[in-house]
Residue frames as a rotation matrix with the C-alpha (Angstrom) as fourth column:
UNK 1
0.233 -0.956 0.180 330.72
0.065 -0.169 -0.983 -60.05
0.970 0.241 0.023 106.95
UNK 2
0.805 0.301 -0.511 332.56
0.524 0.044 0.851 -60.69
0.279 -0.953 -0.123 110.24
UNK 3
0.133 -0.733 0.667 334.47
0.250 -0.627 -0.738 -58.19
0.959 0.265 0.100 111.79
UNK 4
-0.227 -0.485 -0.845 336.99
0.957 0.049 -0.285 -57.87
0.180 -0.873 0.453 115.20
UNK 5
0.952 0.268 0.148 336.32
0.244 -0.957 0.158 -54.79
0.184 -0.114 -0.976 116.70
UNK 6
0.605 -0.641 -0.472 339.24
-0.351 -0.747 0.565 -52.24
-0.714 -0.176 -0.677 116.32
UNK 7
0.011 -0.229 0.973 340.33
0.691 0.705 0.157 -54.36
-0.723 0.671 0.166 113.15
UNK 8
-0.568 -0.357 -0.742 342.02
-0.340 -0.719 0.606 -51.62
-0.750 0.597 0.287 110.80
UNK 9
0.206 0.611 0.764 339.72
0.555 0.571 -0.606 -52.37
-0.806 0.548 -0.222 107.53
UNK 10
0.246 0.272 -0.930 340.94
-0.403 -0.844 -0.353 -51.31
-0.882 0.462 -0.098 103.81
UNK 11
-0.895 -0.255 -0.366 341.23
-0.429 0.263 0.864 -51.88
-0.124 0.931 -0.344 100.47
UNK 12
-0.627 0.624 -0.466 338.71
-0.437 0.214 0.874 -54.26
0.644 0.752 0.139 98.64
UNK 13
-0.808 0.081 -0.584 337.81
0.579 0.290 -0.762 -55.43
0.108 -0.954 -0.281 102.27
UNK 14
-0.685 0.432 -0.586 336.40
0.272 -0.595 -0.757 -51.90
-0.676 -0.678 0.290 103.27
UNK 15
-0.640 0.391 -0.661 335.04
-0.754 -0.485 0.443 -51.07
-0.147 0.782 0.606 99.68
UNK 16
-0.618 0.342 -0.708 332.96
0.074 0.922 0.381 -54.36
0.783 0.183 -0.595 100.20
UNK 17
-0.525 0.284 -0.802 331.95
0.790 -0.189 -0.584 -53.18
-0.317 -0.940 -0.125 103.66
UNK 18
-0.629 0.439 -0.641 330.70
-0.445 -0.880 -0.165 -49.72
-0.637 0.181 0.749 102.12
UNK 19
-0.623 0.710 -0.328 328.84
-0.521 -0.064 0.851 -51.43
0.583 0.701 0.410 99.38
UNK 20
-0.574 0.450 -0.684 327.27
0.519 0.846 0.121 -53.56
0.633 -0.286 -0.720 101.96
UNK 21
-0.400 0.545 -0.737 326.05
0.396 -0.622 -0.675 -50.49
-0.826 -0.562 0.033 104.72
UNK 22
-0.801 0.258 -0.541 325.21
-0.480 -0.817 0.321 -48.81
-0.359 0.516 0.778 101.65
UNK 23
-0.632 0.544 -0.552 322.83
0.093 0.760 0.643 -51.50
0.770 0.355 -0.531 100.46
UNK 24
-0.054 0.666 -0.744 321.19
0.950 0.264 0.167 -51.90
0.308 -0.698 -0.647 103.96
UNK 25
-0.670 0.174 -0.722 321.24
-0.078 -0.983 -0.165 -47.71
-0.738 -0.055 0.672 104.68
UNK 26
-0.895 0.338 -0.291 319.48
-0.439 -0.544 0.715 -46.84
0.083 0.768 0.635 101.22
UNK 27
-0.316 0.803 -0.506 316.58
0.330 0.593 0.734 -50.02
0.889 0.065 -0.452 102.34
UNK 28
0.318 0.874 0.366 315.92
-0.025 -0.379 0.925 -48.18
0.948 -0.303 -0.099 105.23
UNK 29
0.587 -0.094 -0.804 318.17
0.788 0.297 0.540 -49.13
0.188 -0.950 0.248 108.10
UNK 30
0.950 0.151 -0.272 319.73
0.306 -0.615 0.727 -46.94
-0.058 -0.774 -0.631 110.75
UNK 31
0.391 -0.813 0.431 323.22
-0.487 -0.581 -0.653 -45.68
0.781 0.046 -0.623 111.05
UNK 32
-0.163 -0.361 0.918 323.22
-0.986 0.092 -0.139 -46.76
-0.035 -0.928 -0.371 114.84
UNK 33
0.679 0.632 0.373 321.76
-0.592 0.772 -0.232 -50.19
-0.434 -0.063 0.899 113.59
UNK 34
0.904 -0.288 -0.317 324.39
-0.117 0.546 -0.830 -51.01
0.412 0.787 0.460 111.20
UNK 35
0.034 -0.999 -0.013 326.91
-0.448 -0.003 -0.894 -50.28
0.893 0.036 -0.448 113.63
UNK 36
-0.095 0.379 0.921 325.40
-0.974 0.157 -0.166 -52.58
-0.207 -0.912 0.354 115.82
UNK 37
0.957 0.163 -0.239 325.04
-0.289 0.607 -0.741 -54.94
0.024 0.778 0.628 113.19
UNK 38
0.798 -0.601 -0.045 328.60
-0.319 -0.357 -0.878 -54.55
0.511 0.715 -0.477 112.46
UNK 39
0.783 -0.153 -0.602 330.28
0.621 0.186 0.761 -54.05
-0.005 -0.971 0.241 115.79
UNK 40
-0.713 -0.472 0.518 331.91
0.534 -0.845 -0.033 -50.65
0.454 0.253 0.854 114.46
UNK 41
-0.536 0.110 -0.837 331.17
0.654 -0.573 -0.494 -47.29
-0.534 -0.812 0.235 115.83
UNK 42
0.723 0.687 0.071 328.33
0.469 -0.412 -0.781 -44.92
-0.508 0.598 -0.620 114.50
UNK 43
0.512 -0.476 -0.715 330.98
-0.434 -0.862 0.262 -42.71
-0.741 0.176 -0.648 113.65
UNK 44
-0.745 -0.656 -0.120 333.06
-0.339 0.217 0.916 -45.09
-0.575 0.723 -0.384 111.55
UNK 45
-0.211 0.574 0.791 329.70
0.879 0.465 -0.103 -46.36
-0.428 0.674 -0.602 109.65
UNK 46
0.863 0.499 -0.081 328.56
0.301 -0.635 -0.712 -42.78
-0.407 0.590 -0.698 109.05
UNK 47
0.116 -0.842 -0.527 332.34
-0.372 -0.529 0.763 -42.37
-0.921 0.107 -0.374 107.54
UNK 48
-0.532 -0.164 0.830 332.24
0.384 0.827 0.410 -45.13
-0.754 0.537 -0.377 105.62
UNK 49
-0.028 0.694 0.720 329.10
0.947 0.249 -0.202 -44.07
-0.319 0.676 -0.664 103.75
UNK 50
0.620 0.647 -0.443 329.76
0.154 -0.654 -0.741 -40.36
-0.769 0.391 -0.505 103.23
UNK 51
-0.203 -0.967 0.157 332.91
-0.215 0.200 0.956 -41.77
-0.955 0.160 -0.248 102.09
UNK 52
-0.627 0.407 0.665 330.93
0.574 0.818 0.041 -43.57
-0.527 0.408 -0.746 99.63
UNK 53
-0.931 0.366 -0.013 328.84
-0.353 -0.887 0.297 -40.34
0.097 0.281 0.955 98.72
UNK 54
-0.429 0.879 -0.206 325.26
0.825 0.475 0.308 -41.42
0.368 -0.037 -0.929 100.09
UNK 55
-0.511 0.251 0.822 323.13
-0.134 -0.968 0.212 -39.23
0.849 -0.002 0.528 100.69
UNK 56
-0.876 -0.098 -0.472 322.36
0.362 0.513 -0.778 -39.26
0.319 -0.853 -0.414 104.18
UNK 57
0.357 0.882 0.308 318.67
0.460 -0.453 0.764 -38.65
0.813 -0.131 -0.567 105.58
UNK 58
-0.282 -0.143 0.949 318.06
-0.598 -0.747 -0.290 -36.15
0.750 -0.649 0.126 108.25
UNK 59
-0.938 -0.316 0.146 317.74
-0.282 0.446 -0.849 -36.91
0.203 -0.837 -0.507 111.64
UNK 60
-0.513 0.759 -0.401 314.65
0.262 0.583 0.769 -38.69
0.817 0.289 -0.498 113.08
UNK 61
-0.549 0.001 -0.836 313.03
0.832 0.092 -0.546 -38.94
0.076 -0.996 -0.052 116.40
UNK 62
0.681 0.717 -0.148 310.73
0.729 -0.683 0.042 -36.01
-0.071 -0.137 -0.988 118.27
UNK 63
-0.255 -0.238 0.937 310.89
0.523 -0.849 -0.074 -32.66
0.813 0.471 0.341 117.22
UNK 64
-0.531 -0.135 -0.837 310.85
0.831 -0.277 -0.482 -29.63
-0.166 -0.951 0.259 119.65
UNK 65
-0.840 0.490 0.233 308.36
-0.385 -0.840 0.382 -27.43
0.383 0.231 0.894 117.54
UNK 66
-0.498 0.680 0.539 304.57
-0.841 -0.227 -0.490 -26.96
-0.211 -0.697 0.685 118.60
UNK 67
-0.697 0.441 0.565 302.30
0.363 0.897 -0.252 -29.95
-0.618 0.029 -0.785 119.22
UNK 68
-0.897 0.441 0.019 299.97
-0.091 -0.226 0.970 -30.50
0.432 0.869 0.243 116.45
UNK 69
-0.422 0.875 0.238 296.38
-0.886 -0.453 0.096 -29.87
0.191 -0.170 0.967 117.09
UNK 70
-0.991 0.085 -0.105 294.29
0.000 0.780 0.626 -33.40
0.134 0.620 -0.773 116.95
């Protein structure tokens, strides 16, 4: 799906757009990927989908608790 950036998006448009991030979110991709993908802002992809009621994973990346032994 191609899309202008700052292009208002609703109706069977955006509900096409949610079933699509939702599709590629639930297989594993990023938030910051799809709106990269997209050329929309993290902020309007993670709307989109809680819009959508996904269930969103927690955050990723390094943690700030003690290093594990090895």
């Amino acid at each position: 799906m191609e899309l202008t950036k700052g292009t208002r998006i609703t109706g069977d448009t955006r509900t096409e757009l949610a079933s699509d991030l939702r599709s590629k979110y639930e297989k594993g991709a990023s938030i910051r990927a799809l709106a990269e993908s997209t050329g929309r802002s993290y902020g309007f992809v993670h709307r989109v989908l809680s819009e959508s009621d996904v269930p969103l994973r927690g955050r990723g990346g390094a943690t700030r608790g003690a290093k594990k032994a090895s």
